[in-house]
N, C-alpha and C positions, 0 to 999 in steps of 0.2 A: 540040379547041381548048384551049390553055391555059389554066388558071387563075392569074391575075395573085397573087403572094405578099404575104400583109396580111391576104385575107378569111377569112371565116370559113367551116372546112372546107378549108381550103386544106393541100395535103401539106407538112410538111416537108422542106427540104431534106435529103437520108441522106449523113451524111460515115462514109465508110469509114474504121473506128475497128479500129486490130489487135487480135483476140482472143487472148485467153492460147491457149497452145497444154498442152492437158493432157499430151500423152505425153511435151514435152518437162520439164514440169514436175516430172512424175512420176518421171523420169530421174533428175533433178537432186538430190529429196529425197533417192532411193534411193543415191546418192553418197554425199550427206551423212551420209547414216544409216551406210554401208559404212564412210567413213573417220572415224564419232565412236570409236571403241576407240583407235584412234593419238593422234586430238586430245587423249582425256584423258588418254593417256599421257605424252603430252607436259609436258600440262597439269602431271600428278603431280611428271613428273621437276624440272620446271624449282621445284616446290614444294617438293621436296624439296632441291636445292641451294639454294635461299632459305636456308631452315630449318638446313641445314650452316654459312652463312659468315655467318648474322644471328640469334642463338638469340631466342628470343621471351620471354624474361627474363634478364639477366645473372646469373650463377652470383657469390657472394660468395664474395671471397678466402678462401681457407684459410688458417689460424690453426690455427700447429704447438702441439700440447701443451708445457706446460711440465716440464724436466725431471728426471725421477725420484733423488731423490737418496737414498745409501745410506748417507749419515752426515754427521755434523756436529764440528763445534769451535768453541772459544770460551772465552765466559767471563762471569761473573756478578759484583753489584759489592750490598754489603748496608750499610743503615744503621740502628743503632737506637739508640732516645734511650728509658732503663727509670731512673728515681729515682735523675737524676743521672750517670748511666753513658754512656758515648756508646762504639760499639761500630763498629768499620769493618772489613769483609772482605771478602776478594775472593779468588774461586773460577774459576782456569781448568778447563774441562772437554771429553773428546770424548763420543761415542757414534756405535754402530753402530746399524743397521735390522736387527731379527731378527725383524720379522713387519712384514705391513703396516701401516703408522701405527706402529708398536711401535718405539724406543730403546730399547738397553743403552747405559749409559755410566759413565763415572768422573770423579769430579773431586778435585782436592785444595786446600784450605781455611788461609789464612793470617786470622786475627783479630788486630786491635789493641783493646784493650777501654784506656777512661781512668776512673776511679771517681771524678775529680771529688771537689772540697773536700779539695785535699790528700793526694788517696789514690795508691796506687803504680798505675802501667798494665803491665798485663801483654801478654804473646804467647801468642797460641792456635793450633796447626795441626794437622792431620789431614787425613783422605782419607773419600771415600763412594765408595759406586755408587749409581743410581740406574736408576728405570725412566721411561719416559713415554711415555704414549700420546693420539696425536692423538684429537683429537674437534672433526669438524665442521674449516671453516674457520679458524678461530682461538684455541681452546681447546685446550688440553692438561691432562690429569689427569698427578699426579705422585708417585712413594714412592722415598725413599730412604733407605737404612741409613749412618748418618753415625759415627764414632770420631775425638771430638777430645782432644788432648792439652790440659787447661784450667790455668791457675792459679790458684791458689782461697787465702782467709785460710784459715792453724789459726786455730784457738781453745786456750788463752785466750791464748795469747804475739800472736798477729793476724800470724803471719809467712806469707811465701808458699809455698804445698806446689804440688806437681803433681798432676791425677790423671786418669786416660783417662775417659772421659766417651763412653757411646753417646744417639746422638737414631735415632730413625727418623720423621721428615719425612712430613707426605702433605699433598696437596693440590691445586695445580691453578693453572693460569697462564694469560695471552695472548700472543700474538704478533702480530707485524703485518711484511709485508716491507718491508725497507726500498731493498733492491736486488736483481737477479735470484737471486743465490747468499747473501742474508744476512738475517736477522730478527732486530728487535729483542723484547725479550719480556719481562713481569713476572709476577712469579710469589709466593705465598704460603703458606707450609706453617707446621701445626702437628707438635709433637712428642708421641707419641704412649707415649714412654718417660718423662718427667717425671724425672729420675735429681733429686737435692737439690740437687747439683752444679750442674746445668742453670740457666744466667744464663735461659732460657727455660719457669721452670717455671710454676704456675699457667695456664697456657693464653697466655703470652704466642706473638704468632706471629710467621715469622720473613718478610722481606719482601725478594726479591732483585730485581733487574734487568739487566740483563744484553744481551749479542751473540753471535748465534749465525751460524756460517758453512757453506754446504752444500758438500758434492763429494761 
């Protein structure tokens, strides 16, 4: 006799529910498992073409050196105001590179000196060479051996004589570019020969400025 569904003890109704099928399951992993070596192959390749055509940091422009220059020309412009005297010269000059940072060069030296209160102005010219070496960024050290032709008073008549006259210059200067191939620069030497002659003696120093051009 049936028992009416509701009471108590009463069976459940049994709905046939698909079970997982193990062997088929089992299959299936073992597939998956077979073909993960390709999958990450894949996986790699397609990472590695990422990585070709999208870099994972942009690389910064390159920025060519600037270039090495193995001599100079130009020219130097000097002013000096000594007890009344007022002194103008101007020094074109080149130089060569004979070691790194290191200049050989030459210039040659026109002066116009005025003695003020009535006094006669003379002409002053000669030649030097000179050495210089960089330091650093924008410093240079500097000695040069100078021969100038000066006018000078005799004594007691006060008339004008000639007389060669050496300085040897040292000292040191800056520069700053002002365009790719050109630098402006100043510079300050004392003399280190003091001759009596010398509108520069006592330790007066001599003070230039100047345009320097590379190639």
């Amino acid at each position: 006799m049936p028992v009416p569904c509701g009471t108590r003890g009463a069976y459940p109704l049994r709905v046939n529910r698909p079970r997982p099928r193990s062997a088929a399951a089992f299959a299936a992993v073992l597939a998956l498992l077979a073909g993960a070596p390709s999958v990450a192959h894949a996986a790699e390749a397609a990472a590695d073409s990422l990585a070709e055509t999208t870099p994972l940091s942009p690389e910064p422009a390159s920025v060519p050196p600037p270039p090495a220059h193995d001599a100079f020309y130009g020219g130097s412009f000097a002013v000096s105001f000594f007890d009344g005297d007022v002194r103008l010269a101007i020094s074109p000059n080149v130089a060569y590179q004979v070691a790194p940072k290191l200049f050989l060069g030459g210039s040659a030296t026109y002066e116009f000196v005025d003695y003020g209160d009535g006094g006669p102005t003379v002409h002053n010219y000669g030649g030097s060479a000179f050495l210089r070496r960089r330091i650093g960024k924008a410093m240079y050290a500097h000695a040069e051996y100078e021969a100038m032709s000066l006018q000078y008073f005799t004594s007691p008549s006060g008339a004008l004589g000639r007389e060669t006259v050496e300085f040897f210059w040292l000292g040191g200067g800056v520069w700053q570019p002002i365009s790719a191939n050109a630098s402006a620069y100043a510079e300050i030497l004392f003399d280190l020969v003091q001759d009596p002659l010398s509108p520069y003696d006592n330790g007066r120093p001599l003070t230039r400025v100047g345009v320097s051009f590379f190639f």
